[in-house]
TORVO-692165 format. One record per residue (C-alpha): y, x negated, z; residue number from 0. Coordinates in nm, 3 decimals, decimal comma, always signed. Example, Ala and Ser with C-alpha at 12.3 -4.5 7.8 and 13.67 -1.06 7.14 Angstrom:
! TORVO-692165
pt north=-0,450; east=-1,230; up=+0,780; num=0
pt north=-0,106; east=-1,367; up=+0,714; num=1
//
This chain:
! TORVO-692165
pt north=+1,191; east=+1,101; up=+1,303; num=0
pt north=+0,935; east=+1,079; up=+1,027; num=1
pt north=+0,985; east=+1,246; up=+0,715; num=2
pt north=+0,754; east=+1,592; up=+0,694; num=3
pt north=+0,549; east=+1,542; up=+0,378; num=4
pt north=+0,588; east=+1,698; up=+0,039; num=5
pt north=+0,405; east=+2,057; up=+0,035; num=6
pt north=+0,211; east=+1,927; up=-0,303; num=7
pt north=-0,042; east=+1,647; up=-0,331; num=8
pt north=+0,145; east=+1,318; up=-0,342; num=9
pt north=-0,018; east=+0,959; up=-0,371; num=10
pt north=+0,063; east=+0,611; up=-0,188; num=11
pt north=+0,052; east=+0,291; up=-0,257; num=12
pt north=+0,098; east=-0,019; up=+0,019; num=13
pt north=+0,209; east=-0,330; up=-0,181; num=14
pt north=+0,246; east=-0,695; up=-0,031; num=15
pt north=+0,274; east=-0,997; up=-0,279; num=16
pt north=+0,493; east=-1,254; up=-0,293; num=17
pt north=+0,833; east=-1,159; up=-0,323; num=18
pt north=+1,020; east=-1,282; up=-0,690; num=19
pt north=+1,295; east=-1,090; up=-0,892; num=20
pt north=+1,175; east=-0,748; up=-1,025; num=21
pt north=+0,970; east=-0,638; up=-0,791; num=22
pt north=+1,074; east=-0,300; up=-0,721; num=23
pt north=+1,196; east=-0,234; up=-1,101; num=24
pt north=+0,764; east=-0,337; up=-1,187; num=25
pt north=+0,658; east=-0,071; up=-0,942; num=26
pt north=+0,873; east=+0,169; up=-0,963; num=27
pt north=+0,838; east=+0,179; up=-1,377; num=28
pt north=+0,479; east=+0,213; up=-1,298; num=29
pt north=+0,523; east=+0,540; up=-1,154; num=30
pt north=+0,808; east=+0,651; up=-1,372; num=31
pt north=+0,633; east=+0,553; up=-1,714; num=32
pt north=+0,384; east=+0,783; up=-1,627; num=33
pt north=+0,551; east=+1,091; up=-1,556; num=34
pt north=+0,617; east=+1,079; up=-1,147; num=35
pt north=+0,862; east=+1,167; up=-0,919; num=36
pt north=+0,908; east=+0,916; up=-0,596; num=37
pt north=+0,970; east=+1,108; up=-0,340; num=38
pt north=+0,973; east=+0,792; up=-0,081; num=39
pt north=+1,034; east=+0,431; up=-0,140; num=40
pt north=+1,074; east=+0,166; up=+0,145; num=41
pt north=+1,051; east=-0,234; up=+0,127; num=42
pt north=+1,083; east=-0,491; up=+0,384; num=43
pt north=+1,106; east=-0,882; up=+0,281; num=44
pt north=+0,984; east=-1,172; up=+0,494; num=45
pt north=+1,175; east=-1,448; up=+0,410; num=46
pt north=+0,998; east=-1,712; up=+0,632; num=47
pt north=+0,660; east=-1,560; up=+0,478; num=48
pt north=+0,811; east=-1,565; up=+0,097; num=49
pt north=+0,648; east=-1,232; up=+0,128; num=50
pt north=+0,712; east=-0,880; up=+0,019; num=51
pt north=+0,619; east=-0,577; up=+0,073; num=52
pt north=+0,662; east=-0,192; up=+0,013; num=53
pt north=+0,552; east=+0,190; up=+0,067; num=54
pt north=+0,592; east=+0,415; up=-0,262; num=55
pt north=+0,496; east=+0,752; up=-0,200; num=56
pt north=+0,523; east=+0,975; up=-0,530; num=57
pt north=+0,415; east=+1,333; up=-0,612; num=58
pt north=+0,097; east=+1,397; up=-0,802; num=59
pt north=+0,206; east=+1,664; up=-0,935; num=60
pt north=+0,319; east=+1,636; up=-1,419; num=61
pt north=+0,182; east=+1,287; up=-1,272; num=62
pt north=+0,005; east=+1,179; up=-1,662; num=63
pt north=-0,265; east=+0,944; up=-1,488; num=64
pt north=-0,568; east=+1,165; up=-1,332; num=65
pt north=-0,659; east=+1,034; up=-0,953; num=66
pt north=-0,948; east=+0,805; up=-1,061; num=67
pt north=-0,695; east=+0,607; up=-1,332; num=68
pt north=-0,441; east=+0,561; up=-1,068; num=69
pt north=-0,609; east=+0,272; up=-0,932; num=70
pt north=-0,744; east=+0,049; up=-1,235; num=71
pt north=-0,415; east=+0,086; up=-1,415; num=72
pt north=-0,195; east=-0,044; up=-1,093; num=73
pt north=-0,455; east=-0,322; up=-1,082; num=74
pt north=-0,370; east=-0,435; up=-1,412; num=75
pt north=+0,007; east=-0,456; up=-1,284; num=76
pt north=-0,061; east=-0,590; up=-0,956; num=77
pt north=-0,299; east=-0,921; up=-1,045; num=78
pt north=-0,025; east=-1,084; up=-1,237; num=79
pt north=+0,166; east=-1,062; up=-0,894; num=80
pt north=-0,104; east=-1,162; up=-0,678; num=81
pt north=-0,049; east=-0,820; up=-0,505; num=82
pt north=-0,242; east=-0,715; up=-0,224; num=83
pt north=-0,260; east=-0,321; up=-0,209; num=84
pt north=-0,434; east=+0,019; up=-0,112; num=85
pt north=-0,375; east=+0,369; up=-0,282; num=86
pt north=-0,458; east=+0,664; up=-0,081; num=87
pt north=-0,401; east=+1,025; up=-0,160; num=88
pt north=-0,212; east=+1,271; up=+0,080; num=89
pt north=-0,477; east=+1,579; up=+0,063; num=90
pt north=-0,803; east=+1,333; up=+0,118; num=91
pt north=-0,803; east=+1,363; up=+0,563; num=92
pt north=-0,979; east=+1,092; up=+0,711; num=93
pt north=-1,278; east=+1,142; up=+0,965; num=94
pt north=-1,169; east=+0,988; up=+1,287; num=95
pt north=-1,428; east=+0,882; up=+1,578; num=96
pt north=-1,235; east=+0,898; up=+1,931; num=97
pt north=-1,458; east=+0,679; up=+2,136; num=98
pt north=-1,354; east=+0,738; up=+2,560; num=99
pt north=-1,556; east=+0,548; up=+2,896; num=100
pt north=-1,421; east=+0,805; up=+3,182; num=101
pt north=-1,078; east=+0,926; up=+3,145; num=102
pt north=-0,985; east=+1,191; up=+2,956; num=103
pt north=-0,560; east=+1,245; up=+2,900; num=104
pt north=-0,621; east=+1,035; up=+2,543; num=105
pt north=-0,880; east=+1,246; up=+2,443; num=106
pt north=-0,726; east=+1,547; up=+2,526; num=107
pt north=-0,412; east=+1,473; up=+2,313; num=108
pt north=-0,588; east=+1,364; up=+2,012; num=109
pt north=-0,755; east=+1,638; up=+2,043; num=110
pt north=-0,468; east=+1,894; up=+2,103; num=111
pt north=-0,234; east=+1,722; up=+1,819; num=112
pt north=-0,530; east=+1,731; up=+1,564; num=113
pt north=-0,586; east=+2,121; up=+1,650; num=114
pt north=-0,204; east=+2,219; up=+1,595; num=115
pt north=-0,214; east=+2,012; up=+1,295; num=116
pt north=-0,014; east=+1,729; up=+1,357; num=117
pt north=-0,284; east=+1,525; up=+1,234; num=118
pt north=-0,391; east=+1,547; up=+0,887; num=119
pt north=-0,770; east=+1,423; up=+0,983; num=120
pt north=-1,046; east=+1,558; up=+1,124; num=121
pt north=-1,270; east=+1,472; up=+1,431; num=122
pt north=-1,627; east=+1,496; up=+1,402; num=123
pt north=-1,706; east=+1,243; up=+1,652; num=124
pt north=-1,697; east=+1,154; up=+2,057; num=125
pt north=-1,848; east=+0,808; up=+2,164; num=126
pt north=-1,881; east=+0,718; up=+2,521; num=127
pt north=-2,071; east=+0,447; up=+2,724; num=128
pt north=-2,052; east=+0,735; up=+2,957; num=129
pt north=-2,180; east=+1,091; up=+2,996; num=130
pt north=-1,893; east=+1,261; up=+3,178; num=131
pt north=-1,722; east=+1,420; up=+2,897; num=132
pt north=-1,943; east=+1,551; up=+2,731; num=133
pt north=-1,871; east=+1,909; up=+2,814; num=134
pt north=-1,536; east=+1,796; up=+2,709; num=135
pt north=-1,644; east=+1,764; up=+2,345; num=136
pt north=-1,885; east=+2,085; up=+2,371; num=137
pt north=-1,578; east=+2,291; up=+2,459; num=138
pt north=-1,437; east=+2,192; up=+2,117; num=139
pt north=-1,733; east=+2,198; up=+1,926; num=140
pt north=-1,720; east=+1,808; up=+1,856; num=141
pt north=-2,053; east=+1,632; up=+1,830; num=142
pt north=-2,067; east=+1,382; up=+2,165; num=143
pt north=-2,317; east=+1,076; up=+2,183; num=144
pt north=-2,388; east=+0,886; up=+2,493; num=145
pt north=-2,435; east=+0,511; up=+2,449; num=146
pt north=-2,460; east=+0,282; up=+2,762; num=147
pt north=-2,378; east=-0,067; up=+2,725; num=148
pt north=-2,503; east=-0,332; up=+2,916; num=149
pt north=-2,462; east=-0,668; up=+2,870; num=150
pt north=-2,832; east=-0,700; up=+2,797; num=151
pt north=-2,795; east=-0,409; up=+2,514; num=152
pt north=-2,500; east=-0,466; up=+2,397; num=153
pt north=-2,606; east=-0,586; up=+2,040; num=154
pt north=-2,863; east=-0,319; up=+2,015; num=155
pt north=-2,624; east=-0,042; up=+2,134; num=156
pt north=-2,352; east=-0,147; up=+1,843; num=157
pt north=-2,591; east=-0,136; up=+1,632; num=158
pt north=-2,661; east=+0,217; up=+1,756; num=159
pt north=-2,277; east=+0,330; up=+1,742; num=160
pt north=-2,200; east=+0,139; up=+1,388; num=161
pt north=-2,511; east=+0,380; up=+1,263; num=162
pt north=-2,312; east=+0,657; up=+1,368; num=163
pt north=-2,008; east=+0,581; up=+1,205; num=164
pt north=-2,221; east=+0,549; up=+0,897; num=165
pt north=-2,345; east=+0,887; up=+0,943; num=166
pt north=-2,074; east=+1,101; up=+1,038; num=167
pt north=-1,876; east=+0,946; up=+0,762; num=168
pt north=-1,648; east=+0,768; up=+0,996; num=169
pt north=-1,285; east=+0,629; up=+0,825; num=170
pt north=-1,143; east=+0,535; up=+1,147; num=171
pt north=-1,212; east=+0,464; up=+1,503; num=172
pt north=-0,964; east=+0,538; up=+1,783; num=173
pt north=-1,034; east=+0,369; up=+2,127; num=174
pt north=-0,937; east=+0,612; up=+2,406; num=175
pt north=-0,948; east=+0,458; up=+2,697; num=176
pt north=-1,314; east=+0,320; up=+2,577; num=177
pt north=-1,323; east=+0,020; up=+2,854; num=178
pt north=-1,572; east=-0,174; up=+2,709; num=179
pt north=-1,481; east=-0,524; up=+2,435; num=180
pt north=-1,610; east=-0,528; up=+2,146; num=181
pt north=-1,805; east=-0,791; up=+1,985; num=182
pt north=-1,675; east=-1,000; up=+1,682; num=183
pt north=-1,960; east=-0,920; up=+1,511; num=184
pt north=-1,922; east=-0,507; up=+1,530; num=185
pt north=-1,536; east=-0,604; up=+1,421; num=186
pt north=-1,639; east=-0,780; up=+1,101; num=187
pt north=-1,849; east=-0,467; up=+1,020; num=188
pt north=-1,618; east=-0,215; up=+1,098; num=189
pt north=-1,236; east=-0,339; up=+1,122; num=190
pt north=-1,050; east=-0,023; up=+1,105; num=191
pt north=-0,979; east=+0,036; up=+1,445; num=192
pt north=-0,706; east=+0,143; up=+1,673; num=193
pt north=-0,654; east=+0,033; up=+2,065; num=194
pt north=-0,399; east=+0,173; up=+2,326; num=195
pt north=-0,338; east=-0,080; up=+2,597; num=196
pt north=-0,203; east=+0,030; up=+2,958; num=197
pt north=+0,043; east=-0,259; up=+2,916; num=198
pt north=+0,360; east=-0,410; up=+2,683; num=199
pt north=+0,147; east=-0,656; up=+2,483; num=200
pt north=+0,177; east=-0,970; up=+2,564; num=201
pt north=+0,209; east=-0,856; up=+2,920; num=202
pt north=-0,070; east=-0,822; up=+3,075; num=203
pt north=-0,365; east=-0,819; up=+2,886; num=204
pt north=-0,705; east=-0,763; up=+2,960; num=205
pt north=-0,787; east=-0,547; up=+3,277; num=206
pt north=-0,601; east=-0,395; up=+3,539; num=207
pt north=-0,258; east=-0,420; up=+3,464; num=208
pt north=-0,101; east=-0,155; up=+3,645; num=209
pt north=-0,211; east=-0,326; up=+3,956; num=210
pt north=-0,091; east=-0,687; up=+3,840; num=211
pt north=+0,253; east=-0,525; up=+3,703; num=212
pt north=+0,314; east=-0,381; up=+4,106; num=213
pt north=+0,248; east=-0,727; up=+4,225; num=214
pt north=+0,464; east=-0,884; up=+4,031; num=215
pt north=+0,695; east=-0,628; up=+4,099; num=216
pt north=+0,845; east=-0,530; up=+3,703; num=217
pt north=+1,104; east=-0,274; up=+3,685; num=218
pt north=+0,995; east=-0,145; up=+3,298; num=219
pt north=+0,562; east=-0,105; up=+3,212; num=220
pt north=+0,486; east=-0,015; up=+2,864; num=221
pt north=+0,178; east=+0,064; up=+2,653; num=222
pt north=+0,088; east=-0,046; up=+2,348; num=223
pt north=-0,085; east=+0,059; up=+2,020; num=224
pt north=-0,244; east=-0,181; up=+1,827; num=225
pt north=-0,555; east=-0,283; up=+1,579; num=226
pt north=-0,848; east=-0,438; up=+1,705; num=227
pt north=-0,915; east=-0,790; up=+1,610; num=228
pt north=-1,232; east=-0,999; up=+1,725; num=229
pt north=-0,922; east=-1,159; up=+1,955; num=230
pt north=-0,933; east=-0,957; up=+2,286; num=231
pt north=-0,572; east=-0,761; up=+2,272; num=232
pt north=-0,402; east=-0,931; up=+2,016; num=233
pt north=-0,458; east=-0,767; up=+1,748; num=234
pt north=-0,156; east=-0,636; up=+1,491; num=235
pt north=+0,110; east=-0,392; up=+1,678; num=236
pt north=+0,159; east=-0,060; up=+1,544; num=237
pt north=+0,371; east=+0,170; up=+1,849; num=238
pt north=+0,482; east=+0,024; up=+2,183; num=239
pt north=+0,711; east=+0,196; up=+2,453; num=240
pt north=+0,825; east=+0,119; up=+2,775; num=241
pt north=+0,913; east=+0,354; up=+3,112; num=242
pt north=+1,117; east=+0,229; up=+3,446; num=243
pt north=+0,979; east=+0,202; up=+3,775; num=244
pt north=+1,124; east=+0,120; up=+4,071; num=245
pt north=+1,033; east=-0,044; up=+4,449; num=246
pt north=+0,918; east=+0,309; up=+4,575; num=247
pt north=+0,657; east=+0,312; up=+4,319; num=248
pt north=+0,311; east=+0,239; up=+4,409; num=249
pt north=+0,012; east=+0,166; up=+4,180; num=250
pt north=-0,063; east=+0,471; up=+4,145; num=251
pt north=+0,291; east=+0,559; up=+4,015; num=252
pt north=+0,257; east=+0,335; up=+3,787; num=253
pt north=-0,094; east=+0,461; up=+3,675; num=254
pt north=+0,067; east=+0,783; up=+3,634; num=255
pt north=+0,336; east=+0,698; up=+3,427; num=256
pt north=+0,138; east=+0,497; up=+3,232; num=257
pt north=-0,093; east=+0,775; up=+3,111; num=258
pt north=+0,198; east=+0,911; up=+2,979; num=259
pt north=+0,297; east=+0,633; up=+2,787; num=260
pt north=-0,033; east=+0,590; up=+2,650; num=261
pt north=-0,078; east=+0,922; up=+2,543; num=262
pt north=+0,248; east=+0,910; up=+2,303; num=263
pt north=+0,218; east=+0,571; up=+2,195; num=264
pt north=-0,111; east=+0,615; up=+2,100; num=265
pt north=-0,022; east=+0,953; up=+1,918; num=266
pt north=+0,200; east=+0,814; up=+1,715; num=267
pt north=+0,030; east=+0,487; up=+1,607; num=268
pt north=-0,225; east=+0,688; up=+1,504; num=269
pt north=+0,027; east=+0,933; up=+1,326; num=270
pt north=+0,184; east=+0,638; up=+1,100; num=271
pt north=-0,146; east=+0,556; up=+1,020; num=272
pt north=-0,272; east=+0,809; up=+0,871; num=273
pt north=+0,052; east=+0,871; up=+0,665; num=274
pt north=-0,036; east=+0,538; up=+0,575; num=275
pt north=+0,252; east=+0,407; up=+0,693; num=276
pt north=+0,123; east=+0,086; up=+0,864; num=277
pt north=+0,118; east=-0,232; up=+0,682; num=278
pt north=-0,050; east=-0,549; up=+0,840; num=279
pt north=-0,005; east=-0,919; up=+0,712; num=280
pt north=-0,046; east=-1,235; up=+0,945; num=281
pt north=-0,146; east=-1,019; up=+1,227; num=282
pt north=+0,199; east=-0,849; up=+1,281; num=283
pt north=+0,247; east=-0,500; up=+1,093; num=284
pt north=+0,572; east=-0,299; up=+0,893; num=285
pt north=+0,557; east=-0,009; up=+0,985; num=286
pt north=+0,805; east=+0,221; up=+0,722; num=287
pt north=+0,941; east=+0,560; up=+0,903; num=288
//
């Protein structure tokens, strides 16, 4: 179980560099020198990678650095080690765009989670190559746009929904069930982006796997989390889980067990990352609980 956060403002930083002696004494004095109190440390080393990395959470709070020092003053600490890192801030909520085609159990539990506050975000934002939810978003007073793709639009329509991100502010989009690929090009323009697959990547990937998993007759499907990459599926995994099935289950047993999956393993990839809890490196992720 994750840890429930601090009541008071805390800040985070997300280190990876490569690994050498004194790493965790360098950031850890950082903090310390300057008046905070770490309230959550984790590390992970790749040996094969020569690569290490970290999650240091500390209170802002008697913290002697103001918010908008924080980040030059680590720099100075972090070139030396060619460090790659982010900062983020526990009280700034991202704005998260749940983009959906038809069904609707994703949407529903983003939605639900967000409302009872189990998401520290907010969600301004439905996209859909469809119309049919629509009332869906009206219900919870979410702005909803409609944009068909074709594959004789599809350039102008990403255009269309990357203008929207723009201006509703957009941090993060969270694909729903939204069955259509996106292009490379949309990817290099906006990258921060999170997929649930109806399968256990690399199972299955690609489209209708429920009905390829009963034909090959597998006693465990899964569903998995992951970022999207211009590669179709493979991007970094954040949350996978699996559920048994048996020889009396049809397809659509399997369907309905998989919307359950997906529902929870998408909840909770998208729960780690907005504790920023998710680090990626050579498309594969840590993720620190």
């Amino acid at each position: 179980m994750l840890n429930s956060p601090p009541l008071s403002p805390t800040a985070t930083l997300l280190i990876s560099c490569p690994d050498q002696r004194g790493l965790v004494a360098k950031f850890a004095s950082f903090i310390y020198s300057n008046g905070g109190n770490i309230v959550h440390a984790d590390q992970h080393t790749d040996f094969l990678a020569g690569l290490f990395l970290t999650r240091i959470e500390w209170q802002l709070e008697g913290f002697n650095l103001p918010r908008e020092v924080i980040a030059p003053a680590f720099q100075a600490i972090a070139q030396p080690l060619n460090a790659q890192w982010q900062l983020h801030f526990s009280d700034s909520h991202p704005r998260i765009a749940v983009w959906v085609s038809r069904q609707d159990h994703c949407l529903f539990d983003l939605i639900w989670r967000q409302r009872a506050g189990e998401f520290a975000a907010e969600i301004p934002l439905i996209l859909s190559n469809h119309p049919h939810l629509q009332t869906t978003a009206e219900q919870f007073g979410i702005a909803y746009h409609h944009v068909p793709i074709t594959p004789h639009n599809k350039a102008e329509q990403e255009a269309k929904q990357l203008d929207l991100l723009k201006e509703y502010g957009i941090d993060l989009v969270v694909l729903a069930k939204y069955m259509q690929i996106l292009s490379p090009n949309f990817v290099a323009q906006f990258s921060n982006i999170i997929n649930i697959h109806h399968s256990f990547l690399p199972a299955f990937a690609g489209a209708n796997p429920y009905q390829r998993a009963y034909e090959r007759g597998v006693k465990i499907i899964g569903a998995t989390a992951h970022y999207v990459t211009k590669d179709l599926d493979e991007g970094p995994i954040i949350e996978q889980d699996v559920v048994r099935v048996s020889h009396r289950d049809q397809v659509p047993d399997l369907i309905r067990k998989g919307k359950d999956l997906e529902r929870m393993v998408l909840a909770r990839a998208v729960r780690l990352h907005l504790q920023n809890r998710v680090l990626v490196y050579d498309n594969r992720t840590v993720v620190f609980e």
